[in-house]
Z-matrix of the N, CA and C atoms (Angstrom, degrees):
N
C 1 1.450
C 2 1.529 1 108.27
N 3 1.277 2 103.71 1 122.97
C 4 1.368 3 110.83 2 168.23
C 5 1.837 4 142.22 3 -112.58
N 6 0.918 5 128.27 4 -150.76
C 7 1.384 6 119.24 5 172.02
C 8 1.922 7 93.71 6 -140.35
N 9 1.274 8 124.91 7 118.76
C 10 1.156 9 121.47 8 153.35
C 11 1.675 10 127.10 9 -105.52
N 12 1.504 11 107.38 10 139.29
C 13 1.589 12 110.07 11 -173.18
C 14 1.495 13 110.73 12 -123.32
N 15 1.380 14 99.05 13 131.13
C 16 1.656 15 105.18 14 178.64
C 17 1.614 16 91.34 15 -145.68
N 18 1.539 17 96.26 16 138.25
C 19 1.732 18 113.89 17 168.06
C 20 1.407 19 114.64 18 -121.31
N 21 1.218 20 98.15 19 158.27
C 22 1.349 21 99.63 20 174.27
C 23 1.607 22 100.49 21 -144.24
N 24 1.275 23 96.30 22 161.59
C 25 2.057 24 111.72 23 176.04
C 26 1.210 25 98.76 24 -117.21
N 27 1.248 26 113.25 25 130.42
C 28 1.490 27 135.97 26 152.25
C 29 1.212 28 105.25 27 -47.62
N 30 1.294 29 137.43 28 129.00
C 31 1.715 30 139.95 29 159.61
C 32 1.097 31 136.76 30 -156.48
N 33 1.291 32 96.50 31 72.79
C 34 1.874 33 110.87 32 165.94
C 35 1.073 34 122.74 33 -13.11
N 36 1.537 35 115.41 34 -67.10
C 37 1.624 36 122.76 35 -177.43
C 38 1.295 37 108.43 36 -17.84
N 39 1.821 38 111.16 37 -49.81
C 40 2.034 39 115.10 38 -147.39
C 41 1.634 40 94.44 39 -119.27
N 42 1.288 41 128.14 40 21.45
C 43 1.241 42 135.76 41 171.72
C 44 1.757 43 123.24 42 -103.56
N 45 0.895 44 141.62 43 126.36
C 46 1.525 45 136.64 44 149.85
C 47 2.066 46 100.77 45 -25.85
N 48 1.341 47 118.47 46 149.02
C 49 1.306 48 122.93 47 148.66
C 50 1.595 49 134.30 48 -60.90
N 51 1.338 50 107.85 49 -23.58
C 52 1.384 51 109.96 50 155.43
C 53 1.491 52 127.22 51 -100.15
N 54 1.186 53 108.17 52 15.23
C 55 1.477 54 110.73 53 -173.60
C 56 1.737 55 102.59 54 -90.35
N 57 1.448 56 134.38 55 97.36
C 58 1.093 57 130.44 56 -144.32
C 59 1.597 58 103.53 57 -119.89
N 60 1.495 59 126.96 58 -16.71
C 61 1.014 60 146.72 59 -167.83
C 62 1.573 61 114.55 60 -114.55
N 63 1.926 62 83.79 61 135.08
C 64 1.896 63 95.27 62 -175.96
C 65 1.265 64 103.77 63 -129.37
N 66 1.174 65 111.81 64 144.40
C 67 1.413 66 119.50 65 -165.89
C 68 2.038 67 99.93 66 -115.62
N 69 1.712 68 106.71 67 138.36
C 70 1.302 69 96.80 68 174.55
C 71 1.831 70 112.21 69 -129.68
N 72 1.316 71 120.42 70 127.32
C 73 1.181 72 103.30 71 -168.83
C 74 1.341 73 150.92 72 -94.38
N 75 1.080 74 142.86 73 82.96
C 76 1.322 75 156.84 74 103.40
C 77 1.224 76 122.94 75 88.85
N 78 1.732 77 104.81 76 -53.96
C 79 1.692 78 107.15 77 -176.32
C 80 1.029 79 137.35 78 -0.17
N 81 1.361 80 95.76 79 -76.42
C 82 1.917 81 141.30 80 -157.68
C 83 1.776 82 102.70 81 -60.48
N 84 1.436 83 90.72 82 -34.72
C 85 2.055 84 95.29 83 -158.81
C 86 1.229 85 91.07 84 -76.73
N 87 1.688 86 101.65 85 141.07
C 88 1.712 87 116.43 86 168.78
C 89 1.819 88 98.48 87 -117.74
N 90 1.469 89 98.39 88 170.67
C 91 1.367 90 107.32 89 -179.68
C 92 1.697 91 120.37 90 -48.11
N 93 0.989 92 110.78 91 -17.07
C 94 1.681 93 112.92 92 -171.62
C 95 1.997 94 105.30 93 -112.20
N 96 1.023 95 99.36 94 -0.65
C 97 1.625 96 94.91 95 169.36
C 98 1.691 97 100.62 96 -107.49
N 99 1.691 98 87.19 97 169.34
C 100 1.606 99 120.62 98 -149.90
C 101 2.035 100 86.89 99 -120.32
N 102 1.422 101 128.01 100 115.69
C 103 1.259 102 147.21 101 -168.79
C 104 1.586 103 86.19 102 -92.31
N 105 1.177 104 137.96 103 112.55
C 106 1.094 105 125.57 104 177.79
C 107 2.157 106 100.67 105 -122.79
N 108 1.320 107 118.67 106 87.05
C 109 1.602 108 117.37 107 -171.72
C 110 1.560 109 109.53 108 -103.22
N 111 1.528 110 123.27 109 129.81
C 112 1.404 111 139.87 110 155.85
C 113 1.147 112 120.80 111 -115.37
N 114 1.717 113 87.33 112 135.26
C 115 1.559 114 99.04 113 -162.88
C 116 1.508 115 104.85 114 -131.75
N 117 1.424 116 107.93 115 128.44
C 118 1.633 117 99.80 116 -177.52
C 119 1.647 118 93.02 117 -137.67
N 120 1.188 119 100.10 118 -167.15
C 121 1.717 120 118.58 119 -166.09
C 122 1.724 121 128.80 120 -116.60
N 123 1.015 122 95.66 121 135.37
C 124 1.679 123 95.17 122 -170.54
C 125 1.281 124 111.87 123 -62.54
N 126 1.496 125 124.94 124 -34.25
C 127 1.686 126 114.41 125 178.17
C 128 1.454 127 107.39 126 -113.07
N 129 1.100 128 122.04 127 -3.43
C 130 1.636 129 120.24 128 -153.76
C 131 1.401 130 100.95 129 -122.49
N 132 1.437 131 119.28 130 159.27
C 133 2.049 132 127.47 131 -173.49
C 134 1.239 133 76.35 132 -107.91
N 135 1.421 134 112.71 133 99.29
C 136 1.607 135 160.90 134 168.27
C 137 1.322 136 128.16 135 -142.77
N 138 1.393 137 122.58 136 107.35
C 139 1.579 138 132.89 137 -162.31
C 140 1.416 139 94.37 138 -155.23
N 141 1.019 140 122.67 139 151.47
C 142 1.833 141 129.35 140 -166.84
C 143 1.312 142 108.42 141 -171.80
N 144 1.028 143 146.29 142 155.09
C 145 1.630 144 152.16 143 -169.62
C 146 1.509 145 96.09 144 -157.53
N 147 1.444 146 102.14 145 141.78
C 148 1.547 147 113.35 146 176.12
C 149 1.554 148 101.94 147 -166.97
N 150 1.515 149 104.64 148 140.38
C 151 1.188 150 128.16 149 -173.65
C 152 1.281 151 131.53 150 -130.64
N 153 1.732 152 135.35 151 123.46
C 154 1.461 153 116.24 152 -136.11
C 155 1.644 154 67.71 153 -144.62
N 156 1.555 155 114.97 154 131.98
C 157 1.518 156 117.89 155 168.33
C 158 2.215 157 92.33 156 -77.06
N 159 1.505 158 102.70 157 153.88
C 160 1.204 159 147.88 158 -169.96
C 161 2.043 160 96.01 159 -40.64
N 162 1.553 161 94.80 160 -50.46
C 163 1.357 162 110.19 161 -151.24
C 164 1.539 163 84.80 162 -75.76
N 165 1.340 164 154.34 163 -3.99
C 166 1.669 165 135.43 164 -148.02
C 167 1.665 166 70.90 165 -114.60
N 168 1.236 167 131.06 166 -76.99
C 169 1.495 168 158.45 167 174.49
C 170 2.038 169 121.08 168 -25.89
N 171 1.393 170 109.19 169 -61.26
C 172 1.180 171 115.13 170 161.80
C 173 1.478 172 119.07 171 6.77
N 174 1.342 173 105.86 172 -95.11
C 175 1.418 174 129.66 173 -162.92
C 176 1.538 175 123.62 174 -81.51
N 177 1.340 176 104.96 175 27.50
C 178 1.124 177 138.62 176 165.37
C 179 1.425 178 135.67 177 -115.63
N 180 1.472 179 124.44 178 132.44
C 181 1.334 180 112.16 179 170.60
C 182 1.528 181 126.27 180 -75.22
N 183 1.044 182 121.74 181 -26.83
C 184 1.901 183 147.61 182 170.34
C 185 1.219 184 132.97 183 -133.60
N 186 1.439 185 136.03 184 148.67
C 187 1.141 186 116.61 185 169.91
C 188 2.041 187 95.78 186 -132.99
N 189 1.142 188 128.48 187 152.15
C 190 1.150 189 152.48 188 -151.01
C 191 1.569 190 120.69 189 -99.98
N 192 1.248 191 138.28 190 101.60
C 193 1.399 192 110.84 191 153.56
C 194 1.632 193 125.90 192 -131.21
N 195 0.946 194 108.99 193 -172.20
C 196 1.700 195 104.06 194 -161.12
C 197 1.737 196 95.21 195 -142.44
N 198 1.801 197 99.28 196 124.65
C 199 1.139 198 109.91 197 170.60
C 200 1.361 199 125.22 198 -101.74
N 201 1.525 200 121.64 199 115.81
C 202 1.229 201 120.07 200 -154.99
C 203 1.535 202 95.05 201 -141.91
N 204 1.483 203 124.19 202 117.34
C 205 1.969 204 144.46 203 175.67
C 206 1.247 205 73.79 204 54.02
N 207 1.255 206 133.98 205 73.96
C 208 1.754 207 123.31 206 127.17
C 209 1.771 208 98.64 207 91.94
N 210 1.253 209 117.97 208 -5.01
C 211 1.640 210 93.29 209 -162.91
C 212 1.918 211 81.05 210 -136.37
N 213 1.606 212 101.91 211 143.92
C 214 1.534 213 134.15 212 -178.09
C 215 2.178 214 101.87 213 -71.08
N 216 1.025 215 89.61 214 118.92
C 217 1.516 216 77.93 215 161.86
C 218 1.856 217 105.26 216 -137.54
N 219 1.255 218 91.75 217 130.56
C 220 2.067 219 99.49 218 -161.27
C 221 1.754 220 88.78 219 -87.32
N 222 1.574 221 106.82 220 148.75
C 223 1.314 222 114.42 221 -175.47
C 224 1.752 223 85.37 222 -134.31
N 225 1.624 224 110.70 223 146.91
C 226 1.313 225 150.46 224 -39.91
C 227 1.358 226 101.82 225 -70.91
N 228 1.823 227 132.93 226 -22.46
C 229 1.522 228 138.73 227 -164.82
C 230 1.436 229 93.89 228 -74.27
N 231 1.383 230 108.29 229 156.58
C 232 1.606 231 138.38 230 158.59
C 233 1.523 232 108.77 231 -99.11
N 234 1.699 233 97.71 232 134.75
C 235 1.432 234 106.95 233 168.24
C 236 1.983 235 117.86 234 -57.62
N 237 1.097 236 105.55 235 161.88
C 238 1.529 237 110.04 236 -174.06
C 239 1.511 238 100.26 237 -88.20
């Protein structure tokens, strides 16, 4: 059992305005590791932590979320 970490930055600058969705990837995680992802923002005091146990994540290559007025909403997984 492990702990895996991936971040990502929000960044408008290098995005389309409707491009609202970030994708993080998945592969690596097996059922007994802990997805541990922070995500903050290139211009804005934005920092966020989120943590998805192994088993929701696994059997997937990515999981998705979309930043929309400041707040993360994860598409199709639930936070742990």
């Amino acid at each position: 059992m492990s702990t895996i970490y991936r971040n990502r930055t929000i960044r408008p600058s290098s995005r389309l305005e409707t491009s609202v969705s970030y994708k993080i990837n998945t592969e690596k995680v097996t059922t007994n590791d802990t997805l541990v992802i922070t995500i903050n923002h290139e211009s804005e005091n934005f920092h966020k932590e989120f943590s998805f146990s192994g088993e929701k994540v696994a059997n997937r290559s990515s999981i998705h979320f979309r930043y929309i007025n400041g707040e993360i909403i994860w598409s199709p997984v639930q936070l742990d």
